[in-house]
C-alpha positions in Angstrom: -60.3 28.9 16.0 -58.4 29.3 12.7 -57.4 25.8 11.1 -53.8 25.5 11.1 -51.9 23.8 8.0 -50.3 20.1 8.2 -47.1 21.6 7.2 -47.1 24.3 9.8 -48.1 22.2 12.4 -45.7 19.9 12.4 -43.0 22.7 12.1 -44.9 24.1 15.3 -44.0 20.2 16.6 -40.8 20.2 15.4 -39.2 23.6 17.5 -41.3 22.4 20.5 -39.7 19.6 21.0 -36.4 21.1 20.5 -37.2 24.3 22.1 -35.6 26.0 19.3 -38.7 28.8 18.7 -37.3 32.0 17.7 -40.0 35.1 19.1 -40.7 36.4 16.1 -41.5 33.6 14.2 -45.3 33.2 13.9 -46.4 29.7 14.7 -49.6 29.6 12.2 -47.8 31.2 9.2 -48.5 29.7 5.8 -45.4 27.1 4.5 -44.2 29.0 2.1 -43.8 31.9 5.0 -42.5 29.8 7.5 -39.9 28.6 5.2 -38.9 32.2 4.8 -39.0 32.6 8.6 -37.0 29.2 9.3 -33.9 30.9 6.7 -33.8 34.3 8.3 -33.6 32.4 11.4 -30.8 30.1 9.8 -29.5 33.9 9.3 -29.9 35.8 12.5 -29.7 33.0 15.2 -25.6 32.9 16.2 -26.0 29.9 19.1 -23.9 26.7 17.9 -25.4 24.2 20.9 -26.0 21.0 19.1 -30.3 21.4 20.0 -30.4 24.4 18.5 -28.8 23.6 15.2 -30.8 20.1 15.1 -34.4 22.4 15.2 -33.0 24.6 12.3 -31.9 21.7 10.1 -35.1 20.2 10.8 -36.9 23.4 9.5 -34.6 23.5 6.6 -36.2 20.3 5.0 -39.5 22.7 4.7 -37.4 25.6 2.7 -38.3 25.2 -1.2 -35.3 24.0 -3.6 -34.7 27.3 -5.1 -34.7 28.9 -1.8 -32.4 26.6 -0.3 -30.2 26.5 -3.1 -29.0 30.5 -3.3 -25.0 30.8 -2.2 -25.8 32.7 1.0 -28.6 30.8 2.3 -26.3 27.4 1.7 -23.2 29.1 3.6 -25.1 30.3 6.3 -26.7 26.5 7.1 -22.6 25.0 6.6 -21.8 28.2 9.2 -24.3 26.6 11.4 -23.6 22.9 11.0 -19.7 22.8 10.6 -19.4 21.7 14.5 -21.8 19.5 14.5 -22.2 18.0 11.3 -21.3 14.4 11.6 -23.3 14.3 15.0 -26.6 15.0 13.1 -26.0 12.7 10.0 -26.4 10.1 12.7 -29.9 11.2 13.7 -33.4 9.6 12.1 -35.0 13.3 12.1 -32.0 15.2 10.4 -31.5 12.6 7.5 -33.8 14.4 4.9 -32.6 18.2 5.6 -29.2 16.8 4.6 -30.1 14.7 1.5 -32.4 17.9 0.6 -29.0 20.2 1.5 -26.7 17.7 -0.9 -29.5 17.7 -3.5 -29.4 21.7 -3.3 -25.2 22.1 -3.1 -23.0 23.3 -5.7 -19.9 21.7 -6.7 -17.9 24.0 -4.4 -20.5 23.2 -1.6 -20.1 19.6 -1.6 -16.5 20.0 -1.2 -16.8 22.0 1.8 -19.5 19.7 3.3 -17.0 16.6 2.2 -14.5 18.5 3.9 -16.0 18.8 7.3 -17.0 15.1 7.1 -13.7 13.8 6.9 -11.7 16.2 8.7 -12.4 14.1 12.1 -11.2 10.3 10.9 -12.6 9.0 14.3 -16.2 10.8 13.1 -15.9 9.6 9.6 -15.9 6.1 11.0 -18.4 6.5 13.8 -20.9 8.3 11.1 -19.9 5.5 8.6 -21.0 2.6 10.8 -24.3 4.3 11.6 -27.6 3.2 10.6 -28.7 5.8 9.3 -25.2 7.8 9.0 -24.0 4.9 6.3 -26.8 6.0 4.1 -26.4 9.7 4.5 -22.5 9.1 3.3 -23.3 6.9 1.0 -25.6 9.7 -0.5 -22.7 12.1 -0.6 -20.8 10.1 -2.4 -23.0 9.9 -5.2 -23.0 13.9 -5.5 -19.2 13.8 -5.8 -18.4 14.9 -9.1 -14.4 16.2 -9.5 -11.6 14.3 -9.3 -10.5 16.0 -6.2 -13.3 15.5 -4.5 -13.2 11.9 -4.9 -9.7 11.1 -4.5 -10.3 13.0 -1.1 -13.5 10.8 0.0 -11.3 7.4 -1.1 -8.3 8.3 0.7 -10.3 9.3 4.4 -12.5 6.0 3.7 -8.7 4.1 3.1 -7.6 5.2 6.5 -10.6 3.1 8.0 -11.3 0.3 5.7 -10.5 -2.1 8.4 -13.0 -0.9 10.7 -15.4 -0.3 8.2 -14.8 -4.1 7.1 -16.1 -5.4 10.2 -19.0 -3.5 10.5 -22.3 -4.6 8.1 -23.2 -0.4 7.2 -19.6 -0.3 6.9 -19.7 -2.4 4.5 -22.0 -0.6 3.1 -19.9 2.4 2.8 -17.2 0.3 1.2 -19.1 -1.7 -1.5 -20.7 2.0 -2.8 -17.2 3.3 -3.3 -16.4 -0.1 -5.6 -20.1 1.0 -8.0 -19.1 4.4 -7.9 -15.3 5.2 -8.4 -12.8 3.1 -10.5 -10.5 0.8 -10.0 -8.1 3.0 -10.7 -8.9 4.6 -7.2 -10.8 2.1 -5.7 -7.0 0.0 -5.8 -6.3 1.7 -2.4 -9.1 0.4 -0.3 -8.5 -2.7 -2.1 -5.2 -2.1 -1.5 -5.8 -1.9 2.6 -8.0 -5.0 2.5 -5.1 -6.9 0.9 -2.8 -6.0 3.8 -5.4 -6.9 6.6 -6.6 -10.1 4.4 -6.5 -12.8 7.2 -8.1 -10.3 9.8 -11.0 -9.3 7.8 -11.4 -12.6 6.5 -11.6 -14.1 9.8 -14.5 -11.6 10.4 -18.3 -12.1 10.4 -19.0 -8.7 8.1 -14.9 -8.8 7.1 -15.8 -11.8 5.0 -18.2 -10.9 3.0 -16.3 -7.4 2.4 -13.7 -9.6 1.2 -15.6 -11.3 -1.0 -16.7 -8.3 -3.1 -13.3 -6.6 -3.1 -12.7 -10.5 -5.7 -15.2 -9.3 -7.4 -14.8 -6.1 -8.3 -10.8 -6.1 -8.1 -8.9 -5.9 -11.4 -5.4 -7.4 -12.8 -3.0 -6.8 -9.9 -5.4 -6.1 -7.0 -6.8 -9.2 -7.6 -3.9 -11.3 -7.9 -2.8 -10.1 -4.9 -6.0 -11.0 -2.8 -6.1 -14.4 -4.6 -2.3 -14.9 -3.3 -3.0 -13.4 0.6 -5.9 -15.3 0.9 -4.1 -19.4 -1.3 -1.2 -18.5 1.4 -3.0 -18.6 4.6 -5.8 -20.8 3.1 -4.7 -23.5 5.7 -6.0 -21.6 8.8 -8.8 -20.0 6.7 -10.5 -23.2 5.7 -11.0 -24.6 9.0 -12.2 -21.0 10.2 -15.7 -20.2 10.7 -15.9 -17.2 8.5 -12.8 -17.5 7.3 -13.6 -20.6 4.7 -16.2 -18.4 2.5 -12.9 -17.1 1.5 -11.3 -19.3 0.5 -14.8 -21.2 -1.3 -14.9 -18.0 -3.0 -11.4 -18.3 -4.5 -11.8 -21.6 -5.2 -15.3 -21.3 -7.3 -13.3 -18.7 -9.5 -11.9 -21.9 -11.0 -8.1 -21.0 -11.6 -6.2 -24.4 -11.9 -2.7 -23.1 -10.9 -4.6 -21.5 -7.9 -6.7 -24.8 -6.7 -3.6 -26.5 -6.9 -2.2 -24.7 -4.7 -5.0 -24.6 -2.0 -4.8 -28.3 -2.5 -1.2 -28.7 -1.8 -1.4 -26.5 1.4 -4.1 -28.7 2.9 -2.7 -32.7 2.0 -2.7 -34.6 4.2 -4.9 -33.5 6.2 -8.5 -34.1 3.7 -10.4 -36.5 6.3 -9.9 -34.5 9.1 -11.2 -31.8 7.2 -13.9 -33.6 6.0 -15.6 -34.4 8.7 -14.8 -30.2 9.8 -18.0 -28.2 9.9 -16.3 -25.4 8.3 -13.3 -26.9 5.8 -15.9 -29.7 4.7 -17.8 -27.1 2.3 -13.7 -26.0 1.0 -13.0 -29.9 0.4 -15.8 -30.1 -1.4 -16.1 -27.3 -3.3 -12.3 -28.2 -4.4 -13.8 -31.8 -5.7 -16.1 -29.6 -7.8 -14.7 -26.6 -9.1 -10.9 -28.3 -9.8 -9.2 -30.2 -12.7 -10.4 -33.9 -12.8 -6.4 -35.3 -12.0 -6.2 -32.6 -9.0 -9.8 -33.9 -7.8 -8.5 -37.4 -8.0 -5.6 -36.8 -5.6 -7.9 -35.4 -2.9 -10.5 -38.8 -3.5 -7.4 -41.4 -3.0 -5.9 -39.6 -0.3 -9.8 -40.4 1.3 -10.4 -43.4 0.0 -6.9 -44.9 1.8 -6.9 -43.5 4.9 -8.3 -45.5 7.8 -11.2 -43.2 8.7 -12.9 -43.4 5.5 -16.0 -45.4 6.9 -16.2 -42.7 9.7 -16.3 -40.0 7.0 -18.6 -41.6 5.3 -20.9 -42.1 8.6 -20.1 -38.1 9.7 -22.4 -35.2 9.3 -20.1 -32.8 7.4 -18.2 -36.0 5.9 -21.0 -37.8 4.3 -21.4 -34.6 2.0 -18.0 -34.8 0.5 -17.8 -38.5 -0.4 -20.9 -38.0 -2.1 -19.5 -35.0 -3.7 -16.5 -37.1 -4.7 -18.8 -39.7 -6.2 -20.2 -37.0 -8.5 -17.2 -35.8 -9.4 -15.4 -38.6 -10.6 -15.0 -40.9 -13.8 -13.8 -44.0 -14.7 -11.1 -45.7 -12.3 -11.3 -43.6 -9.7 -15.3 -44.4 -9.6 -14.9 -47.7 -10.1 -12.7 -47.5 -6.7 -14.6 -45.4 -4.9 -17.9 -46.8 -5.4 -16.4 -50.1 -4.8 -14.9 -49.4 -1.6 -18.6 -47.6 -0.3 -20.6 -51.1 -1.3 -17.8 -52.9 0.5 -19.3 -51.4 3.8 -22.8 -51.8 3.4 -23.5 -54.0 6.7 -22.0 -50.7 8.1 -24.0 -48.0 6.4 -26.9 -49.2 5.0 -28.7 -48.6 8.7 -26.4 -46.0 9.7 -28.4 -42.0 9.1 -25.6 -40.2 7.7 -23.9 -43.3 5.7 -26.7 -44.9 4.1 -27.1 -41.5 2.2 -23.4 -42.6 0.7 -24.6 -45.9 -0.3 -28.0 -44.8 -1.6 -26.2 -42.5 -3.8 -23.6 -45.1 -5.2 -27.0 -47.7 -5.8 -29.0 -45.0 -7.8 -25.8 -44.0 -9.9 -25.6 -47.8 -10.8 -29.2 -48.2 -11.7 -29.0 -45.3 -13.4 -26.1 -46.9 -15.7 -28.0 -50.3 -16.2 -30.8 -48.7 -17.3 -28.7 -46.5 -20.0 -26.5 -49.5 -21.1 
């Protein structure tokens, strides 16, 4: 028996197990044959049924560069996969015929493989949200090159930026279109986020979107996240996802913005102190805000008649201690006075005597440096 090639064999496997093997295609040719073979097929064979198509695509991957890349072979594999395009970016065994197709497309190729991607906007999102369909999109959009190509990819991924926001390949999607395009373009799907802030932001994937749409917005884009996000920061902060928001805001230390955060959530600092969620804002507000708008937030704590249960709390612990590290002079004084004032209460209690041990090694620490 003659040995049979690695490369023919598993084209052999490959139209077995899609029963896709044309009669007059030798099964022991040579690879550089078979690749011939597998683009007069591509040619010759007229059936559209999704099977079919998938075994020729597969074969495709096997056809060398300069082969694959003449005009009529390219239109005759679109012909072939405009129906079922998006369907087969979405499967594990067509992903590298498509990269090698996009690798092998001209200009005016791309845009008519761009156009049948995004002619379906319910496709478009399905493909996008795919495992493996997020990466094949995300490595079309790198072999956009004209303006009107990539105005047209930005403006199909606008229309679904909200479901692609809640989605983690989704995201995916969406953060490659902020390294790729500018701002200029990328405003749009910034844009979109903007409008959808506190829904996104409530979302397990939406929040982290969110997050890098601060970072890479510019001038007016991001002013108008920072101002979506300050005016709903009230029902944001106490919200499970929500709060990296507004912590994200916050940590971009803005004073006229912290102050603002601040004066939407008086009034209310020890219950959300001793809030899983709104604990890491309070705290992050003690750190990253101006020393007189930290202060506010410390006496409004320190005069309040649950301050030894924040101090004995899980969450509220944290941000007394943070409040101790953030303060000077008077307000330290105050603060560390009113902790030692309830030793016989914390020094045996698990959460507060963390309080007290911090206020005890802050004074050592100034004894020894006086």
């Amino acid at each position: 028996m003659n040995p049979i090639s690695v490369d023919s064999l598993s084209c052999y496997i490959s139209r077995l197990c899609f029963i896709a093997t044309p009669p007059s295609i030798p099964l022991n040719c040579s690879n550089a044959h078979c690749c011939h073979c597998c683009g007069q097929f591509l040619q010759h064979h007229t059936s559209t049924a999704l099977q079919d198509v998938k075994a020729q695509l597969i074969s495709v991957a096997q056809m060398p560069p300069q082969q694959l890349g003449k005009p009529e072979v390219m239109e005759n594999i679109l012909n072939q996969l405009k129906d079922h395009l998006c369907d087969l970016m979405m499967d594990q065994h067509c992903v590298l015929s498509i990269l090698a197709i996009f690798q092998a497309s001209t200009v005016h190729h791309i845009t008519r493989i761009l156009d049948l991607v995004i002619q379906n906007q319910h496709k478009l999102k399905e493909v996008c949200m795919h495992n493996h369909g997020s990466l094949v999109i995300q490595k079309l959009l790198e072999h956009l090159k004209t303006p009107e190509q990539i105005s047209a990819a930005v403006f199909a991924v606008k229309k679904i930026t909200v479901r692609l926001t809640k989605s983690i390949n989704g995201g995916h999607v969406l953060h490659h279109c902020f390294k790729l395009f500018s701002p200029a373009l990328t405003t749009f799907i910034i844009d979109e986020v903007a409008e959808n802030c506190v829904e996104i932001a409530t979302d397990k994937s939406g929040c982290s979107i969110l997050q890098k749409c601060l970072h890479h917005a510019k001038d007016n884009n991001m002013k108008r996240l920072i101002e979506e996000i300050v005016s709903h920061a009230s029902l944001l902060t106490e919200h499970p996802f929500g709060n990296y928001a507004v912590q994200h805001v916050v940590k971009m230390k803005i004073p006229r913005v912290n102050a603002e955060i601040m004066l939407q959530l008086q009034g209310r600092y020890a219950q959300l102190s001793m809030n899983k969620h709104a604990s890491n804002v309070v705290e992050h507000l003690l750190e990253f805000s101006e020393e007189k708008d930290a202060a506010n937030i410390i006496q409004e704590l320190m005069y309040t008649q649950n301050f030894l249960r924040i101090m004995q709390d899980p969450y509220g612990n944290y941000v007394v201690q943070r409040a101790l590290q953030n303060c000077k002079g008077g307000v330290y004084k105050m603060l560390s006075a009113i902790v030692l004032l309830n030793y016989p209460h914390l020094h045996t209690h698990p959460y507060g005597k963390r309080v007290l041990t911090f206020v005890q090694r802050r004074k050592n620490y100034e004894q020894r440096h006086i």
